[in-house]
N, C-alpha and C positions, 0 to 999 in steps of 0.2 A: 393552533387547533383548527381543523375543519368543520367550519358550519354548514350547513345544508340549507339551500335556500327556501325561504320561505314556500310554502305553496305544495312543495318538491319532497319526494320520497329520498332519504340519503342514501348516497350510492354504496356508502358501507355501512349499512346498516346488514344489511343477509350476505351471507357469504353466496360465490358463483364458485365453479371453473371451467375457465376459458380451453379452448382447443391448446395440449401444448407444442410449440414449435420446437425446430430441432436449429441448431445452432448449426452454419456449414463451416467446418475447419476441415484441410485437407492435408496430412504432413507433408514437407520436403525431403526430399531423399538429399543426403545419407542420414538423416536427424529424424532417422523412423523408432517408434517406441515412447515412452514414458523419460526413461534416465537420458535419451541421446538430445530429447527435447528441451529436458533440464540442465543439461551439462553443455550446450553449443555454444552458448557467449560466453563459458571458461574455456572452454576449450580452443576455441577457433577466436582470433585477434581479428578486432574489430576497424576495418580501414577509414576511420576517423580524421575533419582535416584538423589542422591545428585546435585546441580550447582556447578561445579568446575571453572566454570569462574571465568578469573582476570579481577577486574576495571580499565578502563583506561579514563581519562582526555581527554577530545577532547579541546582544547584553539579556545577560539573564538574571541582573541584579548581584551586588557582593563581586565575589572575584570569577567568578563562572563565565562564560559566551560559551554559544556555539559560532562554528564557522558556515557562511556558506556562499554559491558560487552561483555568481549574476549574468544571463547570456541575454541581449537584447537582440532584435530583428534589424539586420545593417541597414537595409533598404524602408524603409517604412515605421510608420511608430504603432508599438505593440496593441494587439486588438483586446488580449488580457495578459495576466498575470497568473503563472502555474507553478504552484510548491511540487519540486519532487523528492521524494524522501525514499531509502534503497532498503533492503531488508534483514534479517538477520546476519550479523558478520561484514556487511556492505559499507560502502560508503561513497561519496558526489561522484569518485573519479571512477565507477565501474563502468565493463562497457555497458551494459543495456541498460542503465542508465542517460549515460551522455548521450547512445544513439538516440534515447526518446528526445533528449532536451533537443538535438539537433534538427531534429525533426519536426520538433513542437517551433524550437525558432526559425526552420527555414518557411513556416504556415504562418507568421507574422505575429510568435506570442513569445512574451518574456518568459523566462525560464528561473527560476531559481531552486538550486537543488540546494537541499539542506541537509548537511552532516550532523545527526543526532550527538547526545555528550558522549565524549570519548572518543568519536569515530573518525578515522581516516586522518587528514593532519589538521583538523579542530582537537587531536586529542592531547596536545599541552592549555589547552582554553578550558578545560574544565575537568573536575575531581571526578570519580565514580564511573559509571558507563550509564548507557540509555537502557528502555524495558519497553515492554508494550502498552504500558501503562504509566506514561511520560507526561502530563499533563503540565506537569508545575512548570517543566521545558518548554512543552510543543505549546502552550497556548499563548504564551508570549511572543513567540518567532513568528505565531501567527499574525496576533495581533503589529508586530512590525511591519508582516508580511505586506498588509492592508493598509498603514502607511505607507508603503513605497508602492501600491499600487492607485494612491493616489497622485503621488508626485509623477508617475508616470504615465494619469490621463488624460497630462494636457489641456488642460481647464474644466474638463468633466468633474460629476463628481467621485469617481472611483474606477478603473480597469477592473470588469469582471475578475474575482480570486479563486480562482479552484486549487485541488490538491492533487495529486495523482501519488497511488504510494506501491510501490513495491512488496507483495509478499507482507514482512513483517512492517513495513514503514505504510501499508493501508490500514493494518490494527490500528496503531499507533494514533494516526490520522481521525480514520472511523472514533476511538474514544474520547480523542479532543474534541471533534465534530457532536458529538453528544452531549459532551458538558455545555460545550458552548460553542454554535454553528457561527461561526467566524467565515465561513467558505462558501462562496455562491453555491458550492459543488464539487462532489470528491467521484472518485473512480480510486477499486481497491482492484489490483489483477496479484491473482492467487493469495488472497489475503487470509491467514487466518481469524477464525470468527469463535471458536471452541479453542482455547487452548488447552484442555485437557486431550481432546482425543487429536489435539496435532501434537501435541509431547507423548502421546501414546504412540503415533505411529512413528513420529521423527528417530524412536528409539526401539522400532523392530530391528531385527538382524539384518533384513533385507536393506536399509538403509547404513549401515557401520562406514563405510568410506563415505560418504554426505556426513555423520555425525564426525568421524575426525576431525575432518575439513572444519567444521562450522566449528567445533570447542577448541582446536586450536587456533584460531582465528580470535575467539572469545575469552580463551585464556592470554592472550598475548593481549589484547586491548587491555583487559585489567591489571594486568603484571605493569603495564607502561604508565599507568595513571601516577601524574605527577605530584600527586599528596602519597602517594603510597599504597601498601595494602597490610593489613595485618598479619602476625605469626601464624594464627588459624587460615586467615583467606588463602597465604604463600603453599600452608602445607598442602589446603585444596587444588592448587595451582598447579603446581610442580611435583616430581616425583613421582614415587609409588603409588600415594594413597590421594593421586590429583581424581579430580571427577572425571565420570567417563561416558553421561550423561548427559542430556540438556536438561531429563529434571533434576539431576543432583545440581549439575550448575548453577540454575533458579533457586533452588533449596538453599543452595551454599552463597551465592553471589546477589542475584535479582531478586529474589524477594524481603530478602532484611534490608538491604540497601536500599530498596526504596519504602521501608515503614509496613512490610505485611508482616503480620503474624506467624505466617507457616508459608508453604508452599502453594496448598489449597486455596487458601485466600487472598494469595494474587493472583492464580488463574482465576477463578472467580471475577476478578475484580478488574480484571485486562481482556476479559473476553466479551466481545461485544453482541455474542448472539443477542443475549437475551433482553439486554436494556434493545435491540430495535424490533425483537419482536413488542415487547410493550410500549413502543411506538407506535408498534402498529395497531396492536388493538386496544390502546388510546387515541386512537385516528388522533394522532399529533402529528404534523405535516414537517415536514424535516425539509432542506434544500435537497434537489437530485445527491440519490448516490449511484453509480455505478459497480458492481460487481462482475469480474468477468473474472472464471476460475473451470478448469479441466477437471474433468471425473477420474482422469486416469494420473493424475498430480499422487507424486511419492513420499512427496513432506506435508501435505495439507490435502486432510479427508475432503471430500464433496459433501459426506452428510448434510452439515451444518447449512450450506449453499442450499441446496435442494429442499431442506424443510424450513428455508426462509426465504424463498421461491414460490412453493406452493402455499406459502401462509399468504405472501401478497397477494398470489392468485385469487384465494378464496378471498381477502378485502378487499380489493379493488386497488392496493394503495398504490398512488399516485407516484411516491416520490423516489421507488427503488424499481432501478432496474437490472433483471439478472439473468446473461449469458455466462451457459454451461456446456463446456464441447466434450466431445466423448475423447477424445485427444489434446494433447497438448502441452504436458509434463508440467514442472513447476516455472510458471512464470517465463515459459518456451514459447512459442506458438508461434514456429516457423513453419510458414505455409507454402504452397508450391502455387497458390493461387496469387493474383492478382502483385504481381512483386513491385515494388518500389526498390531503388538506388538513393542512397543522398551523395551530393557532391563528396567526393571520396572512391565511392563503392562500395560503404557500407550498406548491407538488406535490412529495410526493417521490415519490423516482425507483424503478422497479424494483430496480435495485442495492442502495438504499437498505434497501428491503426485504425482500430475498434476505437483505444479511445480518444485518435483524433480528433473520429467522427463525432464522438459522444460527446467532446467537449464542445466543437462547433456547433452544434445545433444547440448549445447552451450560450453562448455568445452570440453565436447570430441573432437568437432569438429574442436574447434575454428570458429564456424563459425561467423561472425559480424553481418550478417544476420538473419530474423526469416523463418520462412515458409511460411510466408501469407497467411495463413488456417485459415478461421472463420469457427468457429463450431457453430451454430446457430440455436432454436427450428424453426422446422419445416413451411412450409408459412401457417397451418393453424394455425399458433399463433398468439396473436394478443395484442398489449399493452393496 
């Protein structure tokens, strides 16, 4: 909780707003638009040099693990330790993923990406699949996580832990971070925060080739789970009368499977807008989080972003900060500015970059703090 010093007027006590800033993102050509921004790291193969990651066994008690994959800095011993977690359908081996890990390890930070249950080839390690609302999973991995960022500080007492999450693996992150802030500091890039109105828009028309893709992606992980799946779940699965949805999917798969009542009360209950608005105006002081998310993203509204933007705005609060570009697609944000190469030739991405930066000035600093700087398009935008 934030106390106010003695003497001193609290700074959140009356709400302000501050001038807002415009975020500069510039696209690259040919990855001009919303879909060519979202779709470049499927589409265009990523010039990566070899993974020299080791596997390591996360135990989730009983016969369950997840899997995940440990990259350390060859040259130098790591300044921290960074969870990265991929998003819906994803898993450790995608490329923009690995691009970030290679990135994060050639600036001298451990890497460990973690395969959620079910995902990628952790999925003979564990029954069921992952949700956005994982906690009884993600808070233990974390908690390893923070043992091994001890053993890797070298007599310190702990390597800074952050998280960095992907799209659906920043939810994820953001709700374990909530129950219980395990992480010096998270950064979400295009993370859902509403899961009602991202399963509202995930299943307009103008999306159906992204919905293929993602439910057969999502039917296939559950089809492979190695306890099986029930006569009901198969007939949902396969055939005719398979879902063709991500809310029926949810309906049908993610929300009983992990103990919700209905559909509504797992979104409800996986969406983190509103437990951090009442964060905020219970001035309860959280570790940095990061938010960086495009207006023109085709799976994941900005709404939500922008009125918990200008909510920090008017409290002053400290510990979120949120860049919002007027461009940029889902979890795209190939810019024609400032380019980097990594050994290889792969470009990383402005994203990439953003939260380099953001991370570093959290390490270097140590600060537990963020800035409380929303970057946000201009008041003549409009949702």
């Amino acid at each position: 909780m934030v106390v106010p010093s003695a003497g001193r007027a609290d700074p959140l006590s009356e709400p302000h707003q501050p001038p807002i800033e415009f975020s500069s993102f510039h696209q690259r050509l040919p990855w001009w638009g919303a879909d060519l921004q979202t779709l470049r790291d499927t589409i265009r193969s990523e010039r990566l040099l070899e993974d020299l990651s080791s596997a390591l066994t996360i135990d989730l008690g009983g016969a369950d693990a997840l899997l995940a994959r440990l990259s350390l800095p060859q040259q130098e011993a790591p300044r921290a330790l960074v969870v990265l977690i991929a998003g819906l359908g994803g898993c450790v081996d995608g490329p923009g993923i690995r691009r970030l890990a290679a990135y994060l390890v050639a600036a001298g930070v451990a890497v460990l990406r973690l395969n959620m249950r079910g995902a990628g080839a952790g999925r003979p390690l564990a029954s069921g699949t992952y949700a956005a609302l994982c906690n009884r999973d993600l808070l233990p991995a974390l908690q390893q996580a923070r043992q091994l960022a001890i053993q890797l500080a070298a007599g310190k007492r702990s390597l800074p832990l952050f998280g960095v999450g992907l799209s659906l693996g920043g939810t994820m992150l953001l709700n374990a971070q909530l129950e219980q802030p395990l992480l010096d500091g998270l950064a979400c890039i295009s993370s859902p925060l509403d899961l009602v109105e991202c399963a509202d828009q995930f299943d307009r028309p103008r999306n159906r080739l992204y919905r293929r893709w993602v439910l057969r992606r999502l039917r296939q992980l559950t089809l492979e789970d190695p306890h099986g799946v029930s006569p009901a779940e198969r007939a949902l699965l396969q055939g005719p009368k398979r879902v063709r949805s991500l809310q029926a999917f949810d309906a049908a798969i993610t929300a009983p499977r992990w103990g919700h009542a209905s559909l509504a009360a797992y979104y409800t209950a996986a969406s983190p807008l509103q437990p951090l608005r009442a964060a905020m105006e219970a001035r309860h002081a959280l570790p940095p989080i990061l938010l960086l998310h495009s207006a023109d993203d085709p799976w994941v509204p900005v709404a939500a972003h922008l009125e918990l933007a200008r909510q920090a705005q008017r409290w002053r609060c400290s510990w979120l900060d949120t860049v919002i570009t007027a461009r940029g697609g889902h979890n795209g944000f190939h810019s024609r500015d400032h380019i980097e190469r990594l050994e290889g030739g792969s470009t990383v991405s402005w994203a990439d970059q953003q939260t380099m930066a953001w991370l570093k000035g959290r390490w270097i600093t140590g600060a537990r703090v963020g800035r409380g700087k929303q970057q946000i398009p201009d008041a003549g935008y409009r949702v």
